[in-house]
C-alpha positions in Angstrom: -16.3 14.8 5.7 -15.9 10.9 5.6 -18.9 8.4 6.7 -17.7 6.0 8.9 -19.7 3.1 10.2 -20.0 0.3 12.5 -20.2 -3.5 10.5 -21.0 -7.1 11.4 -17.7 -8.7 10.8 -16.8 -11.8 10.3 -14.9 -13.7 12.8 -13.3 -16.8 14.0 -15.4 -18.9 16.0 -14.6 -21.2 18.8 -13.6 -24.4 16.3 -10.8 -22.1 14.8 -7.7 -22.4 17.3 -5.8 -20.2 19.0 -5.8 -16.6 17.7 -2.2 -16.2 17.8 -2.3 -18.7 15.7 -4.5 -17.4 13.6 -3.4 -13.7 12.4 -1.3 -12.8 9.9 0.6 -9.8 9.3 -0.3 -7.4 6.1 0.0 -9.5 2.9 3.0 -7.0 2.0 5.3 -8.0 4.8 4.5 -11.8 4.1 6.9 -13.8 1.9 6.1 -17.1 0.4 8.0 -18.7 3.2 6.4 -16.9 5.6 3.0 -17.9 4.5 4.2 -21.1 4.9 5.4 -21.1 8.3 1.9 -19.1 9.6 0.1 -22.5 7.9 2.0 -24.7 9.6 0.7 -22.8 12.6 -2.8 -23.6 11.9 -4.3 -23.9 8.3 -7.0 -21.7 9.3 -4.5 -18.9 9.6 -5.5 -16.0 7.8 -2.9 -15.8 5.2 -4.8 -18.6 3.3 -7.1 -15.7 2.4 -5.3 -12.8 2.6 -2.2 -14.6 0.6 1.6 -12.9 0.5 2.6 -10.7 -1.8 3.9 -11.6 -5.5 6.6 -10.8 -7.9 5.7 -11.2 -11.1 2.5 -13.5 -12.4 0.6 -15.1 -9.9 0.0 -18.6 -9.5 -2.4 -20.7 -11.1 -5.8 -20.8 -9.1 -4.0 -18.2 -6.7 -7.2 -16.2 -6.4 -10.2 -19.1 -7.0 -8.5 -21.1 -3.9 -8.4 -18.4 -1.5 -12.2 -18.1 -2.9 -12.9 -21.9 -2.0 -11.1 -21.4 1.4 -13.4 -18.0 2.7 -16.3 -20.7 1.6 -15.3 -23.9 3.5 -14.2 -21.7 6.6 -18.2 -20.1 6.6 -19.6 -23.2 6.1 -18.3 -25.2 8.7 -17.8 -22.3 11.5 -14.5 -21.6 11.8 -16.1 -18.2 10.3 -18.8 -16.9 11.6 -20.7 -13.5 10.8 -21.9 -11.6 14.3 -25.4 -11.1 14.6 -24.8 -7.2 15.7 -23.1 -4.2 14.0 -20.2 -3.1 15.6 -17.0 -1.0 15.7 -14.1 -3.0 16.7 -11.4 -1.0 19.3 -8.5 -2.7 19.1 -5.2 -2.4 21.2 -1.9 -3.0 20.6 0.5 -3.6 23.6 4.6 -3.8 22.3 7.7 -2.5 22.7 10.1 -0.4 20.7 13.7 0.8 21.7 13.1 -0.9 25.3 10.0 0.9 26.1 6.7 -0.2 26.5 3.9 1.2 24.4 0.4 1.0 23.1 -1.7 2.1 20.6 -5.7 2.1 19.9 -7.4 1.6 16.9 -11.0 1.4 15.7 -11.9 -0.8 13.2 -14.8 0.0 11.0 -16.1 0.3 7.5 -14.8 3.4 5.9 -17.4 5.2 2.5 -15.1 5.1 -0.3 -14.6 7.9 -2.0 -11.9 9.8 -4.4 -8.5 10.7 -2.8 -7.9 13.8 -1.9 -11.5 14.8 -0.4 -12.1 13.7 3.0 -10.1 10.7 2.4 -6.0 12.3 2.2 -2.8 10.2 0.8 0.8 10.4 1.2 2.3 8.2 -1.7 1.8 7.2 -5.1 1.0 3.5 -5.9 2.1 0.7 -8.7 0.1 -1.0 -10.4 1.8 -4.8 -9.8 0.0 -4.6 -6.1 -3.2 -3.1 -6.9 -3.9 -5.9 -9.8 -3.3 -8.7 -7.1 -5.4 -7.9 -4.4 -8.5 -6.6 -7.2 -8.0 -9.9 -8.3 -8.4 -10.9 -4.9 -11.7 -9.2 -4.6 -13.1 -9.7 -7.2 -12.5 -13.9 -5.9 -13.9 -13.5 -2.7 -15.9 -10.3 -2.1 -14.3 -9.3 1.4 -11.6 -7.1 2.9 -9.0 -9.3 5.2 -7.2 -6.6 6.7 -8.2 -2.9 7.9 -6.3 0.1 5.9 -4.1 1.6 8.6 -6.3 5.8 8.5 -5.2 8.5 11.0 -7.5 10.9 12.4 -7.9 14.1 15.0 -9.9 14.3 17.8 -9.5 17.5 18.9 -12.4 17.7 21.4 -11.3 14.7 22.8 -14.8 13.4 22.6 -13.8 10.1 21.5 -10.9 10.0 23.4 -12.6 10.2 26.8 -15.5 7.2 25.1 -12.1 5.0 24.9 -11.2 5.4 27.9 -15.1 3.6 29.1 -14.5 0.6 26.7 -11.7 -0.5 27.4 -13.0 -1.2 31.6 -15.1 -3.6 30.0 -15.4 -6.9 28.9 -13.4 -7.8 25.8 -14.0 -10.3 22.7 -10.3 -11.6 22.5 -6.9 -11.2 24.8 -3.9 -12.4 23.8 -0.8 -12.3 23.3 1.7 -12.9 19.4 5.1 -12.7 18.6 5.1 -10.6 22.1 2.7 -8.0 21.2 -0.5 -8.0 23.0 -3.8 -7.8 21.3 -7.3 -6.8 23.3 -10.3 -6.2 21.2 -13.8 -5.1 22.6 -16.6 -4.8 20.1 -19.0 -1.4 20.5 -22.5 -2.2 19.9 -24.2 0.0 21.9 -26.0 2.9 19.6 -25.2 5.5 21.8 -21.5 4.8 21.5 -21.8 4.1 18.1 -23.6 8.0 17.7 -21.0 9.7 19.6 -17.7 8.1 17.3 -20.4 8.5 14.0 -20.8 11.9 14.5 -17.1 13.1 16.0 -15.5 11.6 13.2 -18.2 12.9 10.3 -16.8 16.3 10.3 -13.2 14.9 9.7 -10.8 14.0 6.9 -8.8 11.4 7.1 -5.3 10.4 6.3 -3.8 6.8 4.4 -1.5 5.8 6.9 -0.8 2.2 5.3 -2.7 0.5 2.9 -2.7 3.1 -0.3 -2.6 0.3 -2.7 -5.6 -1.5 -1.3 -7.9 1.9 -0.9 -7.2 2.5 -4.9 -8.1 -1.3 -5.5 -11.1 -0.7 -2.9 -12.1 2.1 -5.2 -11.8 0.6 -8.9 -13.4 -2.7 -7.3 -16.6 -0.4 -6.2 -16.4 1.1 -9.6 -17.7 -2.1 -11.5 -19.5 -3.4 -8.5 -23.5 -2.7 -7.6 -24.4 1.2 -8.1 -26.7 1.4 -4.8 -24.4 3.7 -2.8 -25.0 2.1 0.4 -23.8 -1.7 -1.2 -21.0 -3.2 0.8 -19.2 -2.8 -2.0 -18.8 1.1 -1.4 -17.0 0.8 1.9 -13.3 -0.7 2.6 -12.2 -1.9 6.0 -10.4 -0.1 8.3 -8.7 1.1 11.5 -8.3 4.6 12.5 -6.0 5.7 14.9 -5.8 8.9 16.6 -3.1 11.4 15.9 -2.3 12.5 19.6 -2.0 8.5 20.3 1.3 8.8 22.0 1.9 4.7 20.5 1.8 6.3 16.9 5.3 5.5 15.9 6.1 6.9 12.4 9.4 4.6 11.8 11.9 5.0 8.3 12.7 3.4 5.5 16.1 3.4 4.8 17.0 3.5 1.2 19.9 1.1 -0.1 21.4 1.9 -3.8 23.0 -1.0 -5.8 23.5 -1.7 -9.3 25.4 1.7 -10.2 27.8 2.4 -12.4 31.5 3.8 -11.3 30.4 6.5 -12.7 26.8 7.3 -11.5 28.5 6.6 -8.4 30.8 9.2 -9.0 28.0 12.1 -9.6 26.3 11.2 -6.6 29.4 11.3 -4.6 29.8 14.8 -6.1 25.9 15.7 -5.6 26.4 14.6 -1.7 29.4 17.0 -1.5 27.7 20.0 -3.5 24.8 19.7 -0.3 26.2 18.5 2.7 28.5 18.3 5.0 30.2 15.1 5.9 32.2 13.5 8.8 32.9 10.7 10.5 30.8 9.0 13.2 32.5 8.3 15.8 31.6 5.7 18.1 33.1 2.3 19.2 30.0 0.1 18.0 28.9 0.5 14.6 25.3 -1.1 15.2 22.5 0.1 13.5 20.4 0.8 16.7 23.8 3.2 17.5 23.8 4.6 14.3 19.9 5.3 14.6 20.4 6.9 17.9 23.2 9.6 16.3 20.7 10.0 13.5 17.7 10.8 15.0 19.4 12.8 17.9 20.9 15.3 15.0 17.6 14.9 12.9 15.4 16.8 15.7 16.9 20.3 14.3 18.5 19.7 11.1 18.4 17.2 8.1 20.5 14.6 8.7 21.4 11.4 6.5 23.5 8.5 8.1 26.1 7.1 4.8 27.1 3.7 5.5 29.6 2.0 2.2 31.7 -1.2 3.0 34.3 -1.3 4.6 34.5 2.2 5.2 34.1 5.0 8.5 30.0 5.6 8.4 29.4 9.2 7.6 27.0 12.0 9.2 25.9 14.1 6.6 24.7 17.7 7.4 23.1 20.6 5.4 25.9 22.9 3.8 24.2 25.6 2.8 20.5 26.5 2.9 19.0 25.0 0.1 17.9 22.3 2.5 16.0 24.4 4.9 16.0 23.4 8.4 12.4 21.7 10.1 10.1 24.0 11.1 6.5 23.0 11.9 5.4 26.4 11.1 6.8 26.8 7.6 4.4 26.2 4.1 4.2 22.6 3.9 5.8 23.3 0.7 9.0 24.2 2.5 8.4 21.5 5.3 8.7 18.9 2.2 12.4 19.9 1.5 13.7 19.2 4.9 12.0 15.2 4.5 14.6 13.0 4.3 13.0 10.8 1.8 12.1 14.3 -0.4 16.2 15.3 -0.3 17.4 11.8 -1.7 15.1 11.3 -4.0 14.5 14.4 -5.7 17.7 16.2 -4.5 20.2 13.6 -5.2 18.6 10.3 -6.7 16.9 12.1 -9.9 18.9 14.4 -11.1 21.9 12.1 -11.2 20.0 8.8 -12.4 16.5 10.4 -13.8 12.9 9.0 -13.6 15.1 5.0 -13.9 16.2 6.0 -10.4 13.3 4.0 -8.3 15.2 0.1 -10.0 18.7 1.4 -7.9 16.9 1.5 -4.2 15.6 -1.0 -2.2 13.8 0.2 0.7 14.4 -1.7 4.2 13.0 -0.9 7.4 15.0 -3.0 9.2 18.8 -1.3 9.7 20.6 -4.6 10.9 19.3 -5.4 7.0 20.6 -2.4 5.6 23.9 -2.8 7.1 24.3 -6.3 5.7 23.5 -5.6 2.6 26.2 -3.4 2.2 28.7 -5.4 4.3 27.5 -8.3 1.5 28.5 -6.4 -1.1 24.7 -6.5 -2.7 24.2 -2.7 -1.9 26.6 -0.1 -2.3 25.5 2.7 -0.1 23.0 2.7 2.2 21.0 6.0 4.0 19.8 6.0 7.1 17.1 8.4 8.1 15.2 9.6 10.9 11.3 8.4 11.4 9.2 11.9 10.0 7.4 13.7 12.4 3.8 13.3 12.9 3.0 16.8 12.8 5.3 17.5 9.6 3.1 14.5 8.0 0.2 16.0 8.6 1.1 19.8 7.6 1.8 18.1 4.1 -0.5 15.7 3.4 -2.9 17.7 3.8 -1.9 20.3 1.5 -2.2 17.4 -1.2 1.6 17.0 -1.6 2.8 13.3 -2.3 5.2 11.9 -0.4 7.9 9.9 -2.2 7.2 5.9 -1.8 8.2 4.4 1.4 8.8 7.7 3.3 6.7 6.4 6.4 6.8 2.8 8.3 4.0 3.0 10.4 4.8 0.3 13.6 3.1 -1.8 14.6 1.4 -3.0 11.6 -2.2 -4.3 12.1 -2.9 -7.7 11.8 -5.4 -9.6 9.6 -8.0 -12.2 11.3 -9.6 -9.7 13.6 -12.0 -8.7 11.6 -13.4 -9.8 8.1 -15.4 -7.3 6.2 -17.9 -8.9 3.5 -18.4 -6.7 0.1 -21.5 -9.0 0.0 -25.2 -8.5 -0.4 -25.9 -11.3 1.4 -26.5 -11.6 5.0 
């Protein structure tokens, strides 16, 4: 179902620096003051190319200056192109809630072609986001970062070839913002046969990066029609579903700027579904909170209410209009008992309409969350549990959309590993 192929990427060479050092996060975590702060770390650092995201109009020579960068960086070898094709397995070593984890990617170049075939999203997209990085494109004809893609492996055939690599040799070790990175590259055409064919009968699913896959597509679109161009394939990492270092994390969703009275219907609308009372516990922390939340969340929806200066509030099905989770049920049902699905279309639009998306800001971060309410910036917050891998799957590929920011996939994948070129030229 998807074509799926090794690639000689471009990497730093020996002249560069250090790599941690070097990588950047996604461009969409990476403020203008972060940008700054990874340059100051070396001004090779990949966020000179891949640049942070924008509100608003960009800045003058934005794109033509990441452009002249890619160029100077080639030409005097703190790029290089490797002389093989290669996939790229790449693992991430970190730690979430106190435990130690890891997670394995492979990093190749991915056949574009139309969402919803063998290539499955969750989300919509805007259009602020997509205009950027086609501009970005379009300036310097490669992919920084790998598109986060989830796949199955249910033979385990690829599974078992991990398990070979990773006695070997690999291209970089180290260690950033204390997560480890090890990367071997897989040249060997045997190897490469046995992941080409496991995956061909697959789809697979946009895990993070929906904005740039669209922007991968429209920039393919007035790009060279041979089919096997560069320009038909995106960069990518896919990660196995049964990786047990998949952590699905939430967003929670912060409202501000309403009314008394919009404030008022919600209140009403929250009443109408749930049940609500108090949380009890001596430390009102978000990682405690979290914990309450998520414990609940395994058999029931559950939404955590935080408002200032007030008791935070578990909230609890009332009735059954909000069915309980059940991996079994028509991934139309599944849908309902999403967090995400209940506030926004439950709550958030028929009280505030199709305007409701300019009263949420979305945080993945709950320390955040809590502080913006204690600040007086937000005026009730919701926190939810991470969604289920296997409820992701059920739905996504049944074709329903998520709503925006339902998923935070952790850890995100850096940019620097791996450069892909959209280039003709060798």
């Amino acid at each position: 179902m998807v074509d799926f192929y090794p690639f000689r990427a471009i990497r730093y060479g020996a002249n560069a620096g250090l790599m941690p050092d070097l990588i950047c996060p996604p461009y969409d975590v990476i403020s203008k003051n972060d940008e700054k702060e990874l340059l100051l770390k070396n001004i090779n650092n990949m966020v000179r190319l891949e640049l942070c995201e924008i509100e608003g109009s960009p800045d003058e020579n934005r794109y033509t200056n990441a452009a002249a960068s890619f160029q100077e960086m080639l030409a005097s070898n703190v790029l290089i192109k490797d002389e093989k094709a290669s996939y790229y397995l790449l693992r991430q070593k970190f730690s979430i809630q106190g435990q130690a984890q890891e997670r394995i990617a492979i990093i190749g170049a991915l056949r574009l072609e139309e969402l919803g075939e063998g290539v499955l999203p969750h989300e919509n997209t805007a259009s602020g986001p997509k205009e950027d990085r086609l501009a970005l494109m379009h300036a310097t004809s490669a992919n920084f970062s790998p598109l986060m893609m989830l796949y199955q492996d249910p033979q385990k055939v690829i599974s078992l070839l991990i398990k070979d690599i990773v006695l070997h040799d690999p291209i970089y070790d180290f260690v950033a913002d204390n997560m480890g990175y090890t990367v071997w590259a897989i040249s060997d055409p045997e190897k490469i046969q046995v992941i080409e064919e496991a995956l061909k009968m697959q789809h697979v699913y946009v895990a993070d990066g929906h904005h740039r896959y669209e922007t991968a597509l429209s920039y393919a679109k007035s790009s060279s029609g041979d089919q096997d161009h560069p320009s038909n394939f995106v960069l990518c990492a896919l990660i196995d579903f049964e990786d047990k270092g998949l952590e699905i994390l939430p967003y929670y969703r912060v409202l501000h700027g309403l009314d008394e009275s919009q404030m008022q219907k919600i209140q009403d609308v929250l009443r109408f579904y749930f049940v609500s009372r108090p949380i009890n516990v001596a430390d009102y922390s978000a990682s405690s909170i979290d914990a309450i939340v998520a414990t609940m969340g395994q058999t029931q929806v559950v939404l955590g209410a935080i408002r200032k200066d007030e008791t935070p509030e578990l909230l609890t099905p009332a009735n059954d209009i909000i069915p309980e989770p059940d991996s079994e049920a028509p991934p139309s049902t599944q849908v309902r008992s999403v967090e995400a699905f209940v506030i926004q279309e439950m709550i958030l639009k028929p009280v505030l309409g199709e305007d409701f998306a300019k009263h949420i800001m979305y945080v993945h971060d709950g320390e955040d969350a809590i502080e913006l309410i204690n600040s007086g910036v937000g005026q009730l917050a919701f926190f939810v549990k991470g969604l289920p891998a296997d409820v992701f799957r059920s739905v996504v590929q049944a074709g329903i959309r998520l709503p925006r920011k339902s998923t935070y996939f952790y850890p995100k994948l850096p940019s620097g590993l791996a450069i892909n070129s959209l280039s003709d030229q060798p």
